[in-house]
N, C-alpha and C positions, 0 to 999 in steps of 0.2 A: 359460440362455445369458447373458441381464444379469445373473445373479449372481457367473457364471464372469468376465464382465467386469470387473464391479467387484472379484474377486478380484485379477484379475492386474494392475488397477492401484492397488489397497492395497500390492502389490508392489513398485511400484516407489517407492524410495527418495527421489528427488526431489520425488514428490507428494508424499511423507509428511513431506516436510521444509517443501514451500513449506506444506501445510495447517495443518502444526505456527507456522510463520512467520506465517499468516496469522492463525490463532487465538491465539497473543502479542501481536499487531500490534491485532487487535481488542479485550483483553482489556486492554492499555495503553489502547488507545483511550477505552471505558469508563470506566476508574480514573479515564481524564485528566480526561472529561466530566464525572464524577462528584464528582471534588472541586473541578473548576469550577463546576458546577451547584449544590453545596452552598456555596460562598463566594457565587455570586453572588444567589444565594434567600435566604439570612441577610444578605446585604448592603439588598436591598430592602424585608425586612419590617422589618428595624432601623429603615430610613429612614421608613417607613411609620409604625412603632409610636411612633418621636423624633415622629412630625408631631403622630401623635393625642395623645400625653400634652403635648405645650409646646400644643396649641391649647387644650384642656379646662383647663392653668392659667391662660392667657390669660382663656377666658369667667371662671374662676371670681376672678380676680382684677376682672372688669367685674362680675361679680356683685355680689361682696360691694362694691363700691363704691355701687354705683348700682340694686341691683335687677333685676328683669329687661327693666326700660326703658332701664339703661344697654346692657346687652347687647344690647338688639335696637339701641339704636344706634352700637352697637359693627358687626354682623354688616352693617347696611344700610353706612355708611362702607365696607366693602371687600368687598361683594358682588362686583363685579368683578374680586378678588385671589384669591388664594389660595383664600378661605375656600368661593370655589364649590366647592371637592369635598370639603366638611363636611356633616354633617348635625348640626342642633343642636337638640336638645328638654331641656327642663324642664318635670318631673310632679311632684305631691304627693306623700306616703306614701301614697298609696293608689291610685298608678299613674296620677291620671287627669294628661294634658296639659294646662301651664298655659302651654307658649309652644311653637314648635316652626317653625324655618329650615329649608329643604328647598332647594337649588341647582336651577335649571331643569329640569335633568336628572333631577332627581325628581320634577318637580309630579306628575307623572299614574303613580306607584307606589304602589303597595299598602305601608305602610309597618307593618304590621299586625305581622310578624315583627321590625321593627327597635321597635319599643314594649315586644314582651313581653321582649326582650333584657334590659330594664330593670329584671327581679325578678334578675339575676346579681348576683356579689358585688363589694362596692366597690372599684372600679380593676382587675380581669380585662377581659382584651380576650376579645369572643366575635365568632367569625367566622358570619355568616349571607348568608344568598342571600334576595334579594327576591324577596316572590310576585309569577309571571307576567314576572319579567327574569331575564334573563342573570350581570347585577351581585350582586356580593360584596360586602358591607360589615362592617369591623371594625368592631365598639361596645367602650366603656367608658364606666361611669360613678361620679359622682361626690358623695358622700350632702354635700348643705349645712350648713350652722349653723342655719337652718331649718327643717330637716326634709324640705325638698325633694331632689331627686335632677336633677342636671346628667348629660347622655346628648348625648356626640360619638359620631358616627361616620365612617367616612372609608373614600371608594369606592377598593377595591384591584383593580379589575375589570382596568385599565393593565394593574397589576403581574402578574397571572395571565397575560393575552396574551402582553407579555414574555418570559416564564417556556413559556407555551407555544410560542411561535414559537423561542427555543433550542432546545423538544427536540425540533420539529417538523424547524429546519436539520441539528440531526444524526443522527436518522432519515435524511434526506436525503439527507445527505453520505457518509453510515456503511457503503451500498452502492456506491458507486464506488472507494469509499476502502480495500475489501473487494476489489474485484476487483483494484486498484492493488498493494496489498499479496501478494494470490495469486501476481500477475503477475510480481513482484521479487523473492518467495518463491522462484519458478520459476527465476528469471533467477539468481541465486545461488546457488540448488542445485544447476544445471545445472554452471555456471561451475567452482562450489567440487568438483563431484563428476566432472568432465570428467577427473580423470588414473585414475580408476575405470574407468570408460566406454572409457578408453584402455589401461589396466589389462587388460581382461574382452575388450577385440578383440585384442588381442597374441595372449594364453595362446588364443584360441579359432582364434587361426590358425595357432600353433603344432602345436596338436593336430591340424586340419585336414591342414595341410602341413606340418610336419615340421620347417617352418626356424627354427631357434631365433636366425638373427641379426637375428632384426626385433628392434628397441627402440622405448621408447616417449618420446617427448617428453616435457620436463618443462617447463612454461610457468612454476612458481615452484615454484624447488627449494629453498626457505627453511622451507619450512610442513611440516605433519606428512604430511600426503599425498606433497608432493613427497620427500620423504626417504621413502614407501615407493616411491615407481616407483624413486627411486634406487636403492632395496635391490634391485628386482626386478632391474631391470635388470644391474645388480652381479652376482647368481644368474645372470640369462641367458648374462654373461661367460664365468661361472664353470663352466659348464653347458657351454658352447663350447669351451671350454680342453678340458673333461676329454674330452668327446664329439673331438675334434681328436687329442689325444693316443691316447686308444684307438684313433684309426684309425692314428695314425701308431706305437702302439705294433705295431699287428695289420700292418700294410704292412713294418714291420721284420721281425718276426719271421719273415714270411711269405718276405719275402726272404733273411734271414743262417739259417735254420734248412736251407733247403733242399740248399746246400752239407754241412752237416756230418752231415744226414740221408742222406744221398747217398751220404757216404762209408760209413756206419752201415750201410746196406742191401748195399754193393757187399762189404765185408768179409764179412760175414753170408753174402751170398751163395756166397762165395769159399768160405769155410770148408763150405759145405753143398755145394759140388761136385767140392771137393779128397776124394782119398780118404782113409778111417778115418785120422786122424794126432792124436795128441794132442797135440805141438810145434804146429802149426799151430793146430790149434783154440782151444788153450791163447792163441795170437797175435793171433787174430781178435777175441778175448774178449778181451784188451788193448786192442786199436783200437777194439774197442765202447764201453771204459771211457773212453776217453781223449775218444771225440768225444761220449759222453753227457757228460762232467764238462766239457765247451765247452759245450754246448746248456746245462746247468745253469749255469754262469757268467757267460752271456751274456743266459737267462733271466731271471736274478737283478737283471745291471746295467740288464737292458731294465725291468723293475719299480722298482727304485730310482729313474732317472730319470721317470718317469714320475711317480710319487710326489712327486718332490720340483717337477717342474716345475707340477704340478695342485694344489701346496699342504696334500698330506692327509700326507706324510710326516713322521713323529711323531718328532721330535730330539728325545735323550738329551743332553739339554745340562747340562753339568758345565764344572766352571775347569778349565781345560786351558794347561798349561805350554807355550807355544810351542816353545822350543828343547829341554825333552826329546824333544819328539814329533817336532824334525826331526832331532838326533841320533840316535833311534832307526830312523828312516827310510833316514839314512846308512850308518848299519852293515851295515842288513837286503840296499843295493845297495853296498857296501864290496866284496867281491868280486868282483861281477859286472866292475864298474869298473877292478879290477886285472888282473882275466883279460883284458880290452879294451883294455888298455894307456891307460885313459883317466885323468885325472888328476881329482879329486873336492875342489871347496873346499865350505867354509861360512862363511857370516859373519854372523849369528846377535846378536843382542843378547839378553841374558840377561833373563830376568825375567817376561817379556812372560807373560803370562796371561789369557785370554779365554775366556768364555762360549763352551761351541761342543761339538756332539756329536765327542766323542772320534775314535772307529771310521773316522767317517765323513771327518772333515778325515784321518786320515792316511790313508786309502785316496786321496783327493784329492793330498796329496802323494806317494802312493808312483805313484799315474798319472802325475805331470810328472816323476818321476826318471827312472820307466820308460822316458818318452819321450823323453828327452833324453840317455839311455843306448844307444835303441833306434837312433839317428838321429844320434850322433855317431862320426865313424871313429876309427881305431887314433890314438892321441897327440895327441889332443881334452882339451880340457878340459871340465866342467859345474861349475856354481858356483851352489849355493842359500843366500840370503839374504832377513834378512827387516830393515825399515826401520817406526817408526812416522809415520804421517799422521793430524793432527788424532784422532778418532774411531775409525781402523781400521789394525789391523796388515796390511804387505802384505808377500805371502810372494812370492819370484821364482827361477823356473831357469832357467840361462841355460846356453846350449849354444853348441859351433862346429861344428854339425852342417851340412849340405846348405843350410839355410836352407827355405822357404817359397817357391810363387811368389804374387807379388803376387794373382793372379786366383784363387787357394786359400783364400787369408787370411781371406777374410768367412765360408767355410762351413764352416772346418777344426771349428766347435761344434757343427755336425749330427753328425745321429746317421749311422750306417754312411759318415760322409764320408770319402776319402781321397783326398788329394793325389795329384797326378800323378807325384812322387817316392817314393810310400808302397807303392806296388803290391808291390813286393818284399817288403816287410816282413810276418813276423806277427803278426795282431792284429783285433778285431772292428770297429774303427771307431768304438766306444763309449766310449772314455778320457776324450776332451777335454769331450763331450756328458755325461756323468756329473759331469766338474769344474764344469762349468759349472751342473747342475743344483743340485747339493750345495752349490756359495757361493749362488747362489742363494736356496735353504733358508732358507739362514743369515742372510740381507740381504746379501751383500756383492757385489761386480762381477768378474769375471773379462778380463784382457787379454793382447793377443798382440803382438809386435810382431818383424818377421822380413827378415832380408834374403838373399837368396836367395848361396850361397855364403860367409855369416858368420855363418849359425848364426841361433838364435832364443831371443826372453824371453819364456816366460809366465809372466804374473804372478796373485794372488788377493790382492783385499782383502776383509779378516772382520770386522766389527764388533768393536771393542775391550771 
């Protein structure tokens, strides 16, 4: 069970960040300590080792002057200076003591170890511990012009305390400063790892419930995290759109198929209760073709739109000659337009060439001829033209059809919409909704502008 414990909190990411933090934080620390405690321990035994070698040239300069009676009245003159934390002997070649200063603080020590010091070699410092004390004394000595041997020593007992009471304070320090560090560890992984956390509740309530419109806050959308929620979030859109669309493709079809299935079964029907005739049946099998090839083209434009409004629709984008493709457009409704007694302008600027799936822009423009064919009376005009603006070429047809009414105009771009003048008319409700999808595609904007009894303009602008 505590193992299973501490598994699942090895798990979690933020402890492994603050632990990680805290074990940087400690491992700085260390270093810090570490080359501070090595400058300040070479800065004291420096000072230390300056004292002992200028005091031993000191005596050995009263030496040679005056013997060892100048010295001893060198050491009594400043007994109360400095020189109390000296130790000063002078012995023969053969070890024995011939004078020997000991500062208060040593009368009653065993100076036994700080004697033998004195077979070391000339001018090494040797570090010793007095028998029965606490106290550390560095020795050096000094071979004379007489054969004798001068021996300083100098108590570093201070310097150790010192030396101990730093690494005592951080020992000390080193656990508070440990759990400070865990603590901040925590407080910024938490912080830094909060649009995760944000992240992991989203996608887990989506799965729960179903609703993909929850988003997720982004409290700094600057950093590499906040540009993933951005990302997710962006998919969750994107995710909305398509799930939106499928419904409103499946709500379409459900409704415009039902009509022409309808009629499919009633013919069918007909045919199967009329008797043996081969004219007839021959007929019925006409009418089947006729409203399968609507189902199928209505099928078609229901997918395209879709496609192109969800973003997945895959343009065949080639240079494409503007006014070829609305000359050819002209032609294709050139007759229909004279049989209607309808008058047909263009006015076209030549040259104009853009980036843009072929097929698909002229299916877009043969939908606003159609409709502006479809919707203007006997001795009407329609008049398509195209104009450049900055960046985008825009194509327009303009009609003296019925016009729009005002309260149509915003939705005449949905899908199976139809004006309250349109009813008469045939047709799926899918043209304008299709234009629209396909500039769309493209980047460009689609507009409408209409007055009811002067006819109407829609226009497409395509990136140039």
């Amino acid at each position: 069970m505590f193992l299973k414990i501490l598994n699942n909190i090895g798990r979690k990411v933020n402890l492994r960040l603050s632990a990680a933090f805290s074990l940087l934080f400690i491992a700085s620390s260390l270093l810090l300590f570490g080359i501070t405690y090595i400058m300040l321990s070479s800065f004291v035994i420096r000072e230390d080792t300056t004292a002992l070698r200028l005091k031993m040239f000191e005596l050995w300069v009263h030496y040679q002057s005056g013997g060892v009676s100048s010295l001893w009245q060198e050491l009594l003159e400043n007994r109360q200076q400095q020189i109390e934390s000296f130790i000063v002997r002078v012995a023969d070649n053969q070890g024995s003591t011939l004078f020997l200063h000991t500062p208060d603080i040593y009368s009653r020590l065993d100076l036994e170890r700080f004697e033998r010091s004195a077979s070391s070699e000339n001018g090494k410092i040797v570090r010793i511990r007095l028998r029965n004390s606490k106290r550390t004394v560095e020795t050096s000595i000094l071979k004379l012009a007489d054969g004798n041997i001068l021996q300083v020593g100098i108590d570093v007992s201070r310097r150790e305390r010192l030396l101990k009471r730093v690494r005592s304070t951080f020992a000390i320090a080193i656990i508070p400063l440990l759990l400070l560090s865990f603590a901040t560890g925590s407080l910024i992984a938490t912080r830094t790892l909060k649009p995760i956390s944000n992240l992991s509740t989203a996608v887990r309530s989506i799965i729960d419930t179903g609703n993909i419109r929850a988003r997720i806050p982004t409290e700094n959308p600057k950093n590499e995290l906040g540009d993933l929620v951005n990302l997710f979030n962006r998919m969750l859109e994107k995710i909305e759109v398509l799930v939106q669309s499928m419904k409103g493709t499946l709500d379409t079809v459900a409704h415009d198929l039902r009509t022409p299935m309808t009629r499919l079964r009633g013919s069918a029907e007909m045919a199967l209760g009329a008797p043996p005739n081969i004219g007839s049946c021959r007929e019925a099998l006409e009418e089947c073709l006729e409203e399968s090839e609507h189902i199928l083209t209505m099928l078609n434009t229901i997918m395209d739109i879709t496609e192109a409004e969800t973003g997945v629709m895959k343009l065949d984008r080639t240079e494409v000659n503007i006014s070829t493709l609305i000359e050819e457009c002209v032609e294709l409704y050139a007759y229909i337009a004279e049989e209607k007694g309808i008058t047909l302008y263009t006015s076209v600027v030549q040259g104009i060439v853009i980036p843009a799936d072929r097929g698909r822009i002229r299916r877009v423009v043969l939908n606003l001829l159609d409709n502006a064919l479809k919707y203007t009376p006997e001795g009407g005009t329609v008049e398509i033209r195209t104009t450049c603006q900055k960046d985008f070429v825009k194509i327009s047809v303009k009609d003296t059809g019925a016009g729009i009414e005002s309260d149509d105009l915003p939705f005449i771009w949905n899908r199976l919409y139809r004006g309250k003048q349109q009813t008469d008319k045939p047709g799926l409700g899918l043209g304008l909704s299709f234009v629209r999808a396909i500039v769309g595609a493209h980047g460009g904007r689609v507009n409408a502008e209409s007055t009811p009894g002067n006819g109407s303009e829609f226009s497409i602008s395509l990136p140039a």
